[in-house]
VOPAGU-2260 file (C-alpha; in pm, 1 decimal, decimal comma):
REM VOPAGU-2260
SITE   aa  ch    i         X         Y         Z
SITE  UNK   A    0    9161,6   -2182,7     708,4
SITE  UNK   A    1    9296,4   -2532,7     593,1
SITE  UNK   A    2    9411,8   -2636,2     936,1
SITE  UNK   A    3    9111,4   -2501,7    1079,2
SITE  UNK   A    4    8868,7   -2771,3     866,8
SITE  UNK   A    5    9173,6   -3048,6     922,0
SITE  UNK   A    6    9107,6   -2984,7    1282,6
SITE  UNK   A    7    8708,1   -2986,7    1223,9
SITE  UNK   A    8    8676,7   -3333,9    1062,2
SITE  UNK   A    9    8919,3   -3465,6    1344,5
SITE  UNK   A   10    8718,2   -3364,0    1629,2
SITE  UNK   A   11    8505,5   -3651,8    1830,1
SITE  UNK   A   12    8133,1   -3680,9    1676,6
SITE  UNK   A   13    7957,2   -3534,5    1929,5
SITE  UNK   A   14    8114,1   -3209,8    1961,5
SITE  UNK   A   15    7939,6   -3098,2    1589,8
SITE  UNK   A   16    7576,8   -3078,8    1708,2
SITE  UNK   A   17    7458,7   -2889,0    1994,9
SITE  UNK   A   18    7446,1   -3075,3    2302,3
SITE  UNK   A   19    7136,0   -3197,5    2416,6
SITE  UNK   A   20    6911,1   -3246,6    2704,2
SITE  UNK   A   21    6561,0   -3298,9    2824,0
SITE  UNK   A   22    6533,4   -2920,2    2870,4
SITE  UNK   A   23    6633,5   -2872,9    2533,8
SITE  UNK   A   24    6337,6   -3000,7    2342,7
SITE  UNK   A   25    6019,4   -3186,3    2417,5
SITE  UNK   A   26    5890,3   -3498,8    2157,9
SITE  UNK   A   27    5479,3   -3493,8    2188,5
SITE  UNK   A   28    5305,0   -3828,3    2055,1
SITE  UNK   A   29    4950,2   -3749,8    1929,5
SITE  UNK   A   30    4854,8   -4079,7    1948,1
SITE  UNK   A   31    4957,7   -4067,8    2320,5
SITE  UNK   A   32    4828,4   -3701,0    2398,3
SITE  UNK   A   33    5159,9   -3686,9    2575,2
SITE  UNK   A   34    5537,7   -3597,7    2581,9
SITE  UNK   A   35    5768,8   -3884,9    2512,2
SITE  UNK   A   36    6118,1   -4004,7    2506,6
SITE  UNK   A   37    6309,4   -4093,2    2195,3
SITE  UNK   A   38    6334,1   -4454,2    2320,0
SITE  UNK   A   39    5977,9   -4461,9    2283,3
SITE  UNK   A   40    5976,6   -4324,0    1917,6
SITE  UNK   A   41    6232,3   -4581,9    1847,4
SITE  UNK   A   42    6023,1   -4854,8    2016,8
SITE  UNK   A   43    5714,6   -4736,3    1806,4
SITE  UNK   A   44    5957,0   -4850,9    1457,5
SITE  UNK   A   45    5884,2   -5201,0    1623,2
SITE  UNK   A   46    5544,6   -5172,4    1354,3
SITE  UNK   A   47    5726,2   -4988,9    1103,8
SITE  UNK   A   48    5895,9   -4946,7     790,6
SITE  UNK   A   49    6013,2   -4613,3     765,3
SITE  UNK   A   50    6035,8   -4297,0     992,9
SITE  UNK   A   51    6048,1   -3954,0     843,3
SITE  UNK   A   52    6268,1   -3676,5    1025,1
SITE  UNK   A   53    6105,0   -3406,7     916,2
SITE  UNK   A   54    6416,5   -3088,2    1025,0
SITE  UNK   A   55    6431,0   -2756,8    1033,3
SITE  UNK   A   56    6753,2   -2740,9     835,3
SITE  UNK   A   57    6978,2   -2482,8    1092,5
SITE  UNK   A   58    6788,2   -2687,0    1443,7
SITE  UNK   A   59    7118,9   -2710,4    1601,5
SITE  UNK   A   60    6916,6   -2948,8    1854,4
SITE  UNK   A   61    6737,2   -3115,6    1574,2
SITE  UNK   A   62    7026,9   -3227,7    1411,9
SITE  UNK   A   63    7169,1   -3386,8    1741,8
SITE  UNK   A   64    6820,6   -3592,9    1817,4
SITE  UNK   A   65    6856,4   -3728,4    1437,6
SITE  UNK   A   66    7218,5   -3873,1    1552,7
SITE  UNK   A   67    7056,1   -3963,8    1863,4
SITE  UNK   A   68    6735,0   -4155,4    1702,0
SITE  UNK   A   69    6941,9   -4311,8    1421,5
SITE  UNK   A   70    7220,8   -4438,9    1708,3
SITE  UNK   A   71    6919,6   -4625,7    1909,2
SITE  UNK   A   72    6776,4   -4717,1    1575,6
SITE  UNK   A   73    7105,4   -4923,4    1535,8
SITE  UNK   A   74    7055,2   -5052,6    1844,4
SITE  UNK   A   75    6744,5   -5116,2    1867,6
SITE  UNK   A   76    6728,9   -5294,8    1486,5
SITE  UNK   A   77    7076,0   -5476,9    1434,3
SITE  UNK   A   78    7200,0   -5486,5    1089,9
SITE  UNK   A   79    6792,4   -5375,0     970,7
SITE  UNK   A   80    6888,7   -4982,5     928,6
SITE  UNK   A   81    6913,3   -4771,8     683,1
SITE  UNK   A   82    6943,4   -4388,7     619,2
SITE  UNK   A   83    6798,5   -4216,3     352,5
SITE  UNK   A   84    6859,1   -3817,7     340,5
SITE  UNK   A   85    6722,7   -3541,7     120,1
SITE  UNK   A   86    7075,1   -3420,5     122,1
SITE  UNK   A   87    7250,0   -3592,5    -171,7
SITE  UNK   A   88    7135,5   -3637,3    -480,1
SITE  UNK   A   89    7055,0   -3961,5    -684,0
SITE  UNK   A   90    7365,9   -3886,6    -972,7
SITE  UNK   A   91    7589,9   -3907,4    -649,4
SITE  UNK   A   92    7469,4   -4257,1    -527,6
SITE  UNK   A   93    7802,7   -4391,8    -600,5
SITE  UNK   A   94    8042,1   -4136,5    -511,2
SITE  UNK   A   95    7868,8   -4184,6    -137,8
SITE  UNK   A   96    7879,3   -4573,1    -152,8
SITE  UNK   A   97    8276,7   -4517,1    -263,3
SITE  UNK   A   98    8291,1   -4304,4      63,0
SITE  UNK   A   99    8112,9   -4523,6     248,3
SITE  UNK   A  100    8318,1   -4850,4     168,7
SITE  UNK   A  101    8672,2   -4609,4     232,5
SITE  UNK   A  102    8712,3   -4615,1    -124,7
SITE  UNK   A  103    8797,4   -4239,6    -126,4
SITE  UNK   A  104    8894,2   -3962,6      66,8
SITE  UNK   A  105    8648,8   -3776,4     249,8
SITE  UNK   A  106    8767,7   -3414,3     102,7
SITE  UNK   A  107    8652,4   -3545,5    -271,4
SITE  UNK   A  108    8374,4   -3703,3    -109,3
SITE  UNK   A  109    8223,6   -3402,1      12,7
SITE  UNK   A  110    8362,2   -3151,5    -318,3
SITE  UNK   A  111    8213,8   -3450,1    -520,4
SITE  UNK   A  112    7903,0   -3556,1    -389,4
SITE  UNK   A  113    7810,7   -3194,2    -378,5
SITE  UNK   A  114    7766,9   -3191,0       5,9
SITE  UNK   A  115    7533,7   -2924,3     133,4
SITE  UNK   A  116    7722,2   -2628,1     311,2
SITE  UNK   A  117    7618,1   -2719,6     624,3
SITE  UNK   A  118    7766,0   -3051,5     568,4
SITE  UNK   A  119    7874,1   -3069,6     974,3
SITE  UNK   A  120    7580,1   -3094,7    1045,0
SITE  UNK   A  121    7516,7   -3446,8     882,0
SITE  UNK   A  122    7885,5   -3576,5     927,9
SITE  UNK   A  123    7791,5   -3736,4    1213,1
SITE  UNK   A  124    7514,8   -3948,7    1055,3
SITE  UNK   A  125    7726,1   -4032,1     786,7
SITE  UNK   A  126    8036,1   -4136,3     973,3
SITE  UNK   A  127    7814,0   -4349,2    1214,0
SITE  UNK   A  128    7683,2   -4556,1     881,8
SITE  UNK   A  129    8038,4   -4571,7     780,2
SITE  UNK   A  130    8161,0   -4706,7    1064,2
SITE  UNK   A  131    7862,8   -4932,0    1138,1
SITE  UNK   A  132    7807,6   -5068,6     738,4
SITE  UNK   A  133    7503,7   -4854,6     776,6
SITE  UNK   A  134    7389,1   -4800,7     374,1
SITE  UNK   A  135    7285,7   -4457,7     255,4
SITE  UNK   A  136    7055,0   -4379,4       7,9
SITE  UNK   A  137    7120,8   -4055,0    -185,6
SITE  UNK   A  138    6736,5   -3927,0    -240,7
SITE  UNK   A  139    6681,8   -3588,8    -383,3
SITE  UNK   A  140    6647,1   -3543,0    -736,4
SITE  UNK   A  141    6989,8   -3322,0    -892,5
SITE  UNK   A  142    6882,4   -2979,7    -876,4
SITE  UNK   A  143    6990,3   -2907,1   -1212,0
SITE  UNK   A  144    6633,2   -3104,2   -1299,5
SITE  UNK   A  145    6430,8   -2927,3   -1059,0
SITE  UNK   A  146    6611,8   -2602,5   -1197,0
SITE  UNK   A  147    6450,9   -2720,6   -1547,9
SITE  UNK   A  148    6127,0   -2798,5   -1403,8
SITE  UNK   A  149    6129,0   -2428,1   -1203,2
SITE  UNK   A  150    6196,7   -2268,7   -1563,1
SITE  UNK   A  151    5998,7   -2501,8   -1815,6
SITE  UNK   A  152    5788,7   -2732,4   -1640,5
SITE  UNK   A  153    5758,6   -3101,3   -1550,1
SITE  UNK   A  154    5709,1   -3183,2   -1901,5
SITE  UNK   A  155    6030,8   -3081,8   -2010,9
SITE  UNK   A  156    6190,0   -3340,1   -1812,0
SITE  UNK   A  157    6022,3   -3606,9   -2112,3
SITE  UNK   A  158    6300,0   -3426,5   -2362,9
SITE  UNK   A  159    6572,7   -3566,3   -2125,9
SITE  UNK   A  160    6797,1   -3871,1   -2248,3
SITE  UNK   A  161    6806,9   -4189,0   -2062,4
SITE  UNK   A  162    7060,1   -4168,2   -1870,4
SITE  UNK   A  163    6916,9   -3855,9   -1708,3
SITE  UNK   A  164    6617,0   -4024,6   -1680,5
SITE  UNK   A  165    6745,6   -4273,7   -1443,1
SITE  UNK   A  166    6837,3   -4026,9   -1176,7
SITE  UNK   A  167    6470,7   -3964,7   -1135,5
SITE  UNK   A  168    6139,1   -4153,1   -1096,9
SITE  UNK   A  169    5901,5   -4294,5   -1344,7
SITE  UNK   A  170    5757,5   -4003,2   -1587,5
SITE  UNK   A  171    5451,6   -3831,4   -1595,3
SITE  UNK   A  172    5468,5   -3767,9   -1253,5
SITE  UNK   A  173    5171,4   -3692,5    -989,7
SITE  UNK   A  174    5142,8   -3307,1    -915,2
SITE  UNK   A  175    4891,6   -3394,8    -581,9
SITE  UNK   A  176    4702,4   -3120,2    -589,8
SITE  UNK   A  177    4472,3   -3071,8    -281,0
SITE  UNK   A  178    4575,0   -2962,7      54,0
SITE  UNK   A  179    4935,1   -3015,5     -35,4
SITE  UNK   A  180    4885,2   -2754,5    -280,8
SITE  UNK   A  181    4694,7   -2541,1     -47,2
SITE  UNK   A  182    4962,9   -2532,8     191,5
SITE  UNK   A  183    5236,3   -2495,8     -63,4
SITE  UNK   A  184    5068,3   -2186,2    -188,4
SITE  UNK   A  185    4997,0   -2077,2     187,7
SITE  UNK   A  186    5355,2   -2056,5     228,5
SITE  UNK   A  187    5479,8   -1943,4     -10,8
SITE  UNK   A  188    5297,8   -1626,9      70,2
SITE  UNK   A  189    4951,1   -1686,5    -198,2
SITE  UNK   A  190    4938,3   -1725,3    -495,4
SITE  UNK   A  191    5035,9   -1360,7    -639,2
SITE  UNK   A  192    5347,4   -1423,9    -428,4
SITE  UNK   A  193    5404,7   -1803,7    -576,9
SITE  UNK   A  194    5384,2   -1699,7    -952,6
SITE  UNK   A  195    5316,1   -1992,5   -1182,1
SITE  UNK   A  196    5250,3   -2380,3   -1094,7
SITE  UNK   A  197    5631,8   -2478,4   -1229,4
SITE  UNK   A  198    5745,6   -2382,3    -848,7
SITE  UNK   A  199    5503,4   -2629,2    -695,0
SITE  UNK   A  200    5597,5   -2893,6    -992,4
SITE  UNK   A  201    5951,9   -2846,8    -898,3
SITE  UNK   A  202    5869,2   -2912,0    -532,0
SITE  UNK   A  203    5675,3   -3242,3    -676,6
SITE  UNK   A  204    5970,2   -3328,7    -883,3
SITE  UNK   A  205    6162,7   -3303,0    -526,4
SITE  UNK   A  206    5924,0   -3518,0    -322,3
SITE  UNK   A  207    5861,0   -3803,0    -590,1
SITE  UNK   A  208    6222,5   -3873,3    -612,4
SITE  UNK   A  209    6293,9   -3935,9    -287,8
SITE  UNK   A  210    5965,2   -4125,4    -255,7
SITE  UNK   A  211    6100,2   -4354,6    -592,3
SITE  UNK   A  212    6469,0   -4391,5    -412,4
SITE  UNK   A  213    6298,7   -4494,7    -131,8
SITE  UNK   A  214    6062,5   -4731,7    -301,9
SITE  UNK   A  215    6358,9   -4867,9    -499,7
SITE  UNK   A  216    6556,4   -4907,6    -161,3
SITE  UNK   A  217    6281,2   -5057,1      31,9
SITE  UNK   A  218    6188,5   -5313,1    -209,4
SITE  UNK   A  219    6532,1   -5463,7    -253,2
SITE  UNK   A  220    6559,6   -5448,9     118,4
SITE  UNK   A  221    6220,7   -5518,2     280,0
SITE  UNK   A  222    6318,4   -5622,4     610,6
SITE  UNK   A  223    6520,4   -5333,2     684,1
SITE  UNK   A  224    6365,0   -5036,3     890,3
SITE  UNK   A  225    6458,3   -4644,0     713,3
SITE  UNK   A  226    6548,0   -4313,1     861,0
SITE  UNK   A  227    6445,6   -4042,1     594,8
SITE  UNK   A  228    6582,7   -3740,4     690,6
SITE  UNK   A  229    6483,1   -3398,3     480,7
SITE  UNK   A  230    6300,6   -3039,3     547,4
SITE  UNK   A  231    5993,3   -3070,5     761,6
SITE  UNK   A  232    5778,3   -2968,0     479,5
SITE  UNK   A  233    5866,0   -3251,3     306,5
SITE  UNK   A  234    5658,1   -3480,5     515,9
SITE  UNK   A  235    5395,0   -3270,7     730,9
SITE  UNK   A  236    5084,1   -3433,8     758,8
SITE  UNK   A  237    5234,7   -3702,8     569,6
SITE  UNK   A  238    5216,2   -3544,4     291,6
SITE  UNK   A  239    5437,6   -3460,4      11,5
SITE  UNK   A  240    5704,6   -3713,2     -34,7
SITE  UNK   A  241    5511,8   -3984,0     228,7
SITE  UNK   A  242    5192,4   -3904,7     -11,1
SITE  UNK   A  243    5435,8   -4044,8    -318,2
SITE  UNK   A  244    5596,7   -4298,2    -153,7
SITE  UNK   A  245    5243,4   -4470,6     -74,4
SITE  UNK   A  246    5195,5   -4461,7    -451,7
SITE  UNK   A  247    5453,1   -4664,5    -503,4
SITE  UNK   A  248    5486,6   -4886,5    -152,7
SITE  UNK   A  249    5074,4   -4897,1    -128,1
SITE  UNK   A  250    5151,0   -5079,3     181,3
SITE  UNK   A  251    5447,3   -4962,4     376,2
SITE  UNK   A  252    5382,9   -4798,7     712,9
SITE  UNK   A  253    5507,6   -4456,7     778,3
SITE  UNK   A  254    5619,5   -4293,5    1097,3
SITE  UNK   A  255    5680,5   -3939,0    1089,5
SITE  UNK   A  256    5858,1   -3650,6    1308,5
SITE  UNK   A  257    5750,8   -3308,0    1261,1
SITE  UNK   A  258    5985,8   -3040,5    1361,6
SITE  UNK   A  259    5836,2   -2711,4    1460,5
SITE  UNK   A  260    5915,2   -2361,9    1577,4
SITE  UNK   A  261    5699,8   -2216,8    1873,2
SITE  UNK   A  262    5789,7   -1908,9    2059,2
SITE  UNK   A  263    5545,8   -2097,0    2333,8
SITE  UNK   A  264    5811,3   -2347,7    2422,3
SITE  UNK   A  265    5778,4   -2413,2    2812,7
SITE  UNK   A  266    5406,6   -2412,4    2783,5
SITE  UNK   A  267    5321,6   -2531,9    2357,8
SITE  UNK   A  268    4924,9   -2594,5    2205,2
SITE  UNK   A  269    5046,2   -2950,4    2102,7
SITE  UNK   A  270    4600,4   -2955,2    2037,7
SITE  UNK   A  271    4726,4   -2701,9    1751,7
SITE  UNK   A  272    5086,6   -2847,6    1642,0
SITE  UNK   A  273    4970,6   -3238,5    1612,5
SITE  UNK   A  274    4806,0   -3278,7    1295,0
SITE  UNK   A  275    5146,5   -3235,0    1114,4
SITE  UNK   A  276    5319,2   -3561,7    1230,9
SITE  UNK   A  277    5327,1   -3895,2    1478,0
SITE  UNK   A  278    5536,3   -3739,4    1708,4
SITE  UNK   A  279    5604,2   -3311,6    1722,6
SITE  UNK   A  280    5938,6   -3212,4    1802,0
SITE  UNK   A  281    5974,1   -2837,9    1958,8
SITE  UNK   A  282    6338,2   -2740,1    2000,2
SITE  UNK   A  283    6448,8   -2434,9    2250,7
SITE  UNK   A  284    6404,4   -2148,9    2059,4
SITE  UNK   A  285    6677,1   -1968,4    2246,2
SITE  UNK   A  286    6930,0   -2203,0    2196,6
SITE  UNK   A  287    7204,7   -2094,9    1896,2
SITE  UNK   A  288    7093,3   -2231,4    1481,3
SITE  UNK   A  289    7429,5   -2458,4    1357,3
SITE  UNK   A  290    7399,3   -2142,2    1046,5
């Protein structure tokens, strides 16, 4: 098993995603009414500030366009990217600018910075940043806090000491209820199936700090364009953490992907799949999940 991962992390970028190709997946625009390329999503960040990759997280294909967008991004924007990723978590800012300066190995890096288990699937994004200077902002809040806020509510978090505190944004914060609520509730099953409202706090708690790393980010760095990458839910109908980030950035303009599954691949209803984002990615059903 050790020589197997030795061998993993020393394989050429490319071969960790699934391969891609125009039959693969189709990108609609909704302000176009039409299929598009990814050089024309990229062009689009020409009026923008940040794009949202909203993923399904085991999209074999998705996770290859997200290499493939942020590549031309770098392109496209020399020296004005950045990536920001639901991924890590805000206490493990440092350990991932250590790994991204080749201050440590990439073995603690990963045990460390509490890499999700399908960490593959991101190495490529990371490495590229590495080896392009790229910075990386670690956005979720630690899941021990949205553990609290699951079991005792958002106002627990105000018993927390500073220091904990800092790994998350500015206190009370907004719950959004209104059709961010309705569709939390809608799929979560109802609300018999949902329980109480500390599950839909905790997915606040989720979506406000990466919206406040963001914010922070962005306003250090204003004339840099951002990649957020996290779970399609996250920013559907730019909504949930997009919502929060315009609470704190009134006036920074938001691109978003939405990823979505559709047995109706060769022949989708984009009419019925474009209200959740910009552009609508549909990936091959057929082809194999990364897990």
């Amino acid at each position: 098993m050790k020589y197997l991962i030795i061998l993993l992390f020393c394989l050429p970028l490319f071969t960790l995603a699934q391969e891609i190709s125009n039959s693969n997946y189709k990108i609609y625009s909704t302000a176009k009414q039409k299929t598009v390329t990814i050089d024309e999503v990229v062009a689009d960040m020409a009026n923008a500030d940040i794009l949202f990759f909203g993923e399904e997280h085991n999209d074999s294909i998705g996770h290859s366009l997200e290499y493939a967008v942020f590549k031309k991004l770098a392109d496209a924007y020399p020296n004005k990217i950045a990536l920001s990723m639901e991924m890590f978590e805000t206490d493990c800012q440092n350990i991932l600018n250590e790994y991204l300066g080749d201050q440590i190995r990439e073995k603690n890096f990963i045990t460390e910075a509490r890499a999700w288990h399908n960490y593959k699937d991101y190495r490529p994004l990371i490495e590229q940043a590495k080896a392009s200077k790229i910075d990386v902002v670690a956005a979720n809040a630690p899941a021990r806090y949205t553990n609290r806020v699951n079991r005792l509510g958002l106002q627990s978090l105000n018993e927390l000491n500073k220091i904990s505190k800092s790994y998350l944004p500015p206190l009370p914060i907004d719950t959004a209820i209104g059709i961010y609520y309705d569709k939390f509730v809608n799929i979560m099953g109802g609300h018999g199936a949902m329980g109480n409202m500390q599950l839909y706090q905790a997915q606040n708690l989720w979506d406000a700090t990466m919206a406040w790393s963001i914010a922070t980010y962005y306003k250090k760095h204003r004339d840099l364009k951002i990649l957020q990458i996290n779970g399609s839910f996250h920013s559907e109908e730019k909504l949930g953490v997009p919502a929060q980030l315009k609470k704190y950035v009134p006036n920074i303009k938001i691109l978003n992907i939405a990823t979505c599954t559709d047995d109706n691949f060769d022949s989708p209803d984009w009419k019925k799949l474009s209200q959740n984002g910009d552009y609508i990615l549909l990936t091959d059903p057929k082809l194999p999940r990364s897990f």
